[in-house]
N, C-alpha and C positions, 0 to 999 in steps of 0.2 A: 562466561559470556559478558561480554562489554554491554553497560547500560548507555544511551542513549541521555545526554542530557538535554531536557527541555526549557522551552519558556510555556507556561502554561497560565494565560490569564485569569482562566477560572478559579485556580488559587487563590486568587486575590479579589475585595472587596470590589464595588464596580467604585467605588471613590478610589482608593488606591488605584482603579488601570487608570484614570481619568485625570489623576495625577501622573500616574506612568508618562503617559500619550503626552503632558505638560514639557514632563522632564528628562525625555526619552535622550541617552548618550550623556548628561550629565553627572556630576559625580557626587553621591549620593552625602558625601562630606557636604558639601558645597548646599547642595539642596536643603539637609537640615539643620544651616545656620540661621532659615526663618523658621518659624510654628508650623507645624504640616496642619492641613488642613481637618477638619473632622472624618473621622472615619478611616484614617490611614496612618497607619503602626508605622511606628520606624524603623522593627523588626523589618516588614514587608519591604520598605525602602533598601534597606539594607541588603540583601537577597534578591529583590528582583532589580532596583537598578545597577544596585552593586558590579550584579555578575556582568549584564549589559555595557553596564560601562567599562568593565576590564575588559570585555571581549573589543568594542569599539577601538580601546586604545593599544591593545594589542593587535589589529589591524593595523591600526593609522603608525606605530611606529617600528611590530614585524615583520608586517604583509602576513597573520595568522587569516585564516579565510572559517568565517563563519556566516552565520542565513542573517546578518546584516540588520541594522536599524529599520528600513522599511515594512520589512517582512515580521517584525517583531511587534511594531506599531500597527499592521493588518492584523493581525492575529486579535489587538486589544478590542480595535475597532471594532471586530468581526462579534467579539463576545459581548461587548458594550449593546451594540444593533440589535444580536438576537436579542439579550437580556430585556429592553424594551417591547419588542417583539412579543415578547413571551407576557410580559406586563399587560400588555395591551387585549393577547389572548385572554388572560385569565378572567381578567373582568367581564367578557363573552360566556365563562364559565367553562371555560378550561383548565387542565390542570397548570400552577402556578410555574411547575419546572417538568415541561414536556418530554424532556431528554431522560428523566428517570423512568419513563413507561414506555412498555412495548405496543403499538400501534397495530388491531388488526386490521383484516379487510375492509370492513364497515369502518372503520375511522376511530374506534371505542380503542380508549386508554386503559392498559393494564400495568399498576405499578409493580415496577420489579419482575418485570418479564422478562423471556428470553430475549438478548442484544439492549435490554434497558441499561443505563448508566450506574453501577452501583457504589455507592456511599456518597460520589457526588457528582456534581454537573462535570464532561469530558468534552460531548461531542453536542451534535445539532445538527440541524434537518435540512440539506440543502432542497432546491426544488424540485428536485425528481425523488425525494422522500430518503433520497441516502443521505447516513450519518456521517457526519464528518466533524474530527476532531479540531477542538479551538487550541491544542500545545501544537507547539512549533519547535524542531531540534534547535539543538542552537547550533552545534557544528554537525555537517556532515559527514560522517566517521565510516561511513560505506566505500571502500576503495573500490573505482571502478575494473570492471573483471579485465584480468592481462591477457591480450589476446597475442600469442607469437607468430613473429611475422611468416615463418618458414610454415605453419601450418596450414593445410588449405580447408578453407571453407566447405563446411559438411553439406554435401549435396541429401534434398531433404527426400525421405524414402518415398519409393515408386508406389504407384497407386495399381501394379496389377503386374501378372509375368509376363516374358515374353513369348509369345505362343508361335506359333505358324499353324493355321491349319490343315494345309496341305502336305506339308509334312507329318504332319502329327508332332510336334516339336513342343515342347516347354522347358521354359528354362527363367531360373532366379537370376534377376538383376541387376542384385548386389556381390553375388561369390561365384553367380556361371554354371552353377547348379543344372545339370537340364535332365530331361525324363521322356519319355515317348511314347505314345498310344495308337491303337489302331484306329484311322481317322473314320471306317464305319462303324464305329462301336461307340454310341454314347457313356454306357458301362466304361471301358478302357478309358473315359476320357475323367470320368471322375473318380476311376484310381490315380491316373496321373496325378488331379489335383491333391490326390490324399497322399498320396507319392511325397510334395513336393510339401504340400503344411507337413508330414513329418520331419522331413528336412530339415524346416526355418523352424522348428520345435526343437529340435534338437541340437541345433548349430551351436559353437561356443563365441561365433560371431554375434554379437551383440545387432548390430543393424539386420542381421537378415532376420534374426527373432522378431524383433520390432515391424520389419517387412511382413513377417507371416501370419504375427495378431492383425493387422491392419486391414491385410487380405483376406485372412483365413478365420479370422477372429479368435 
């Protein structure tokens, strides 16, 4: 299975993003032939504008396609805002890093619950309470699905048979399957039906199966 490479801001100190978002597309050489400021390893330089800036210049001189400087700079921003956010909670008496507890109904923090963050900060709370993550891929490695032109578009399964009542008639919509009951006999009409879920239970036809749970459950 191919790993997905990300950018992920939360790796990084919030001085580090804050120099990131300075130095975003620049080459991480060039960056530290001044002093970096406190709080931000050269290590981290290294690594996260590093890989940035190769991707940028492999763009600007391949045409390689990856989620681009803007989308990399939102991502920092995004974790930089909550991190404040969350500062500001705590001093309310919150917990310091809300993203590691599980939230119940009442609103009460449990750390290390089920959907909590573990070992470190990932995601964050948008405001319909869903989590969402602060890494961003850096390339898109997902090929989109081939669809062949000669094939045709699957018509989506029927919501019931085709009946006649005055004939007494049933019949499946998918294979033409039909069966037939005596139209004064309520009885006779729900062998028919049992008739015909045998049928789409047994078919080697995939759709009419699919047809028969739908109907027939």
């Amino acid at each position: 299975m191919k790993t997905v490479e990300e950018f992920d801001p939360a790796t990084y100190s919030l001085e580090e993003n804050e120099f990131f978002l300075k130095h975003l597309g620049e080459s991480p050489l060039a960056v530290m032939q001044h002093p970096l400021p406190t709080g931000v390893n050269p290590a981290a330089v290294q690594s996260g504008l590093g890989r940035i800036y190769e991707l940028a210049q492999l763009e600007e001189h391949q045409g390689v396609k990856w989620v681009g400087l803007e989308k990399i700079a939102a991502s920092m921003t995004c974790y930089l805002t909550e991190r404040a956010k969350w500062k500001d909670m705590a001093k309310r008496g919150a917990p310091a890093l809300p993203s590691m507890h599980a939230w119940d109904g009442k609103g009460r923090p449990h750390r290390s619950g089920i959907g909590s963050d573990s070992g470190k900060v990932s995601t964050y709370f948008a405001e319909n309470g869903e989590r969402k993550r602060f890494a961003v891929p850096l390339v898109d490695i997902i090929p989109e699905a081939f669809s062949a032109p000669w094939v045709k578009k699957e018509e989506p399964i029927p919501d019931a048979c085709v009946e006649d009542a005055e004939k007494g008639t049933m019949q499946c919509p998918i294979d033409g399957y039909s069966t037939s009951w005596n139209v004064d006999s309520r009885q006779a009409y729900n062998l028919a039906r049992a008739r015909m879920a045998r049928h789409c239970k047994t078919s080697k036809d995939v759709r009419v199966q699919e047809f028969g749970v739908k109907v027939f459950g």
